[in-house]
C-alpha positions as a LaTeX table, in Angstrom:
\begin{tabular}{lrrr}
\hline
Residue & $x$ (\AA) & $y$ (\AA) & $z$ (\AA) \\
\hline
Unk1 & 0.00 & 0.00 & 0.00 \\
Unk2 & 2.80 & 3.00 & 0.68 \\
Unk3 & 4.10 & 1.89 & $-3.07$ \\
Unk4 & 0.94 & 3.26 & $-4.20$ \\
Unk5 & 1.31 & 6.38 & $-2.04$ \\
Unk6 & 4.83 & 6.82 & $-3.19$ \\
Unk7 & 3.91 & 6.91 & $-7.14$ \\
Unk8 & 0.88 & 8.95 & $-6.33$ \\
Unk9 & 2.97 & 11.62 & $-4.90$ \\
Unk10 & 5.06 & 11.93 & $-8.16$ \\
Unk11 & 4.66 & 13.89 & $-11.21$ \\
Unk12 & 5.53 & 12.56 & $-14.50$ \\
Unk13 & 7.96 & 13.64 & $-16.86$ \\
Unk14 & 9.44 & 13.46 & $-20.10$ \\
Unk15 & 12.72 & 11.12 & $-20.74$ \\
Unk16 & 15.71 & 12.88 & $-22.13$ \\
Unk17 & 15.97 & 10.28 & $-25.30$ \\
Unk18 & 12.49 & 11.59 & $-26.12$ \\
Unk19 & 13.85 & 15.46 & $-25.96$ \\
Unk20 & 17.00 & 14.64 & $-27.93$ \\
Unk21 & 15.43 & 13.23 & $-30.60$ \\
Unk22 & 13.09 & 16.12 & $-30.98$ \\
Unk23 & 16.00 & 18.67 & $-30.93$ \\
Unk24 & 17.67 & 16.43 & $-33.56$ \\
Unk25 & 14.73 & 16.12 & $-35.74$ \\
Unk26 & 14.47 & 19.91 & $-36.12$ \\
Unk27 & 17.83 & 20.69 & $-35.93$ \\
Unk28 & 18.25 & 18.39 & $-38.98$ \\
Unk29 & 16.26 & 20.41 & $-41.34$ \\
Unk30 & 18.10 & 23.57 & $-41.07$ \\
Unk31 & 21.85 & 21.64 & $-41.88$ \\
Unk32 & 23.22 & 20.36 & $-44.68$ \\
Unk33 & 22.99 & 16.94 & $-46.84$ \\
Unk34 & 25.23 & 15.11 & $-44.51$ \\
Unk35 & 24.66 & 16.60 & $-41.12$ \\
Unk36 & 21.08 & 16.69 & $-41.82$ \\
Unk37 & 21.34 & 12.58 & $-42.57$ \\
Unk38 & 23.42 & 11.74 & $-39.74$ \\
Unk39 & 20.89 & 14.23 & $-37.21$ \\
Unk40 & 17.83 & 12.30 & $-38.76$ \\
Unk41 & 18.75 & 8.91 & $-38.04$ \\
Unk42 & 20.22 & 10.32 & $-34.52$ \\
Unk43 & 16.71 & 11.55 & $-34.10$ \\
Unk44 & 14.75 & 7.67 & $-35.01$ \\
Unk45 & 17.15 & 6.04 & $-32.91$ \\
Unk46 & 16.71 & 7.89 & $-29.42$ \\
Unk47 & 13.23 & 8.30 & $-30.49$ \\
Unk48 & 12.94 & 4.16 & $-30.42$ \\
Unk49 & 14.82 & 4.45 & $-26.85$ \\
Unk50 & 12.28 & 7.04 & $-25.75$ \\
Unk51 & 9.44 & 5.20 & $-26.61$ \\
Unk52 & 10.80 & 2.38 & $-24.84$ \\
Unk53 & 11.96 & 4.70 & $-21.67$ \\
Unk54 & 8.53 & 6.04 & $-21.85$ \\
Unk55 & 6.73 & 2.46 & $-21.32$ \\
Unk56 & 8.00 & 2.68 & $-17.40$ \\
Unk57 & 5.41 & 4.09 & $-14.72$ \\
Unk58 & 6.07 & 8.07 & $-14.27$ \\
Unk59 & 7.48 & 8.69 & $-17.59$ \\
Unk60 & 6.25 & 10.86 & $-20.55$ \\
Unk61 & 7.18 & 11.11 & $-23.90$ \\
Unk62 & 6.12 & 8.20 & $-25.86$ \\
Unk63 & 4.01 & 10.42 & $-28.53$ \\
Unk64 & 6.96 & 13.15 & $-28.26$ \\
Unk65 & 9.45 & 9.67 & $-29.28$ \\
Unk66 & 6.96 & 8.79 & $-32.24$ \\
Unk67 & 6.63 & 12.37 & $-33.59$ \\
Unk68 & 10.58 & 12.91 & $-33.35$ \\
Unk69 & 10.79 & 9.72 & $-34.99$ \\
Unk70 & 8.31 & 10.27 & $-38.12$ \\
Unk71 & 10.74 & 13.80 & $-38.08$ \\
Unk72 & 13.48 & 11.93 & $-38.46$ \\
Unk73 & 12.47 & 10.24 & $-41.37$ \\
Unk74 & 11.14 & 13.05 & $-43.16$ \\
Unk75 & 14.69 & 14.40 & $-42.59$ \\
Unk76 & 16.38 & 11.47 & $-44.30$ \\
Unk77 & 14.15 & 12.37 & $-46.89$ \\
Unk78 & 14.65 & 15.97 & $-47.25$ \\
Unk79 & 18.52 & 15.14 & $-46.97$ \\
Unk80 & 18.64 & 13.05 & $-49.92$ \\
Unk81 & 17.27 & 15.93 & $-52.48$ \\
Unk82 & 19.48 & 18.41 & $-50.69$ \\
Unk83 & 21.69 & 15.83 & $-51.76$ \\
Unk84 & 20.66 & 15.49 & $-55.03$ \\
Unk85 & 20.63 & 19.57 & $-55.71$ \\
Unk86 & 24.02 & 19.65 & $-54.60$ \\
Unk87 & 25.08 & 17.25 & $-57.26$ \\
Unk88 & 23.37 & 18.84 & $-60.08$ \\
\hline
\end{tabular}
């Protein structure tokens, strides 16, 4: 019964894998080709950790995770035709 008291008493909050990825997913719009690649793929990959942080009692951030993530790879894809218009 004081478990139950205990995890009433606390407020949940969001995981720090959740945050990074979102900061990565933005951040890799405004760089280049290769930057913007590598910060996409950054961004998926914490945002599959967050989602998995966020399945613990207490902790936010699963929907922030799966937006970061579906960021991320819309940034892969907006990396490959900056890509591409830096070739031609």
């Amino acid at each position: 019964m004081s478990l139950l008291w205990e995890m009433e008493g606390r407020k949940a909050h969001f995981s720090i894998p959740s945050l990074i990825a979102l900061v990565c997913a933005f951040i890799s719009f405004n760089s280049g080709a290769f930057a913007g690649f590598l910060l996409a793929m950054a961004a998926i990959v914490f945002g599959v950790i967050g989602v998995l942080v966020s399945l613990a009692p207490g902790i936010r951030g699963g929907f922030v995770s799966v937006v970061s993530m579906a960021a991320g790879f819309l940034g892969i894809l907006v990396a490959g035709i900056k890509a591409v218009q830096w070739l031609f």
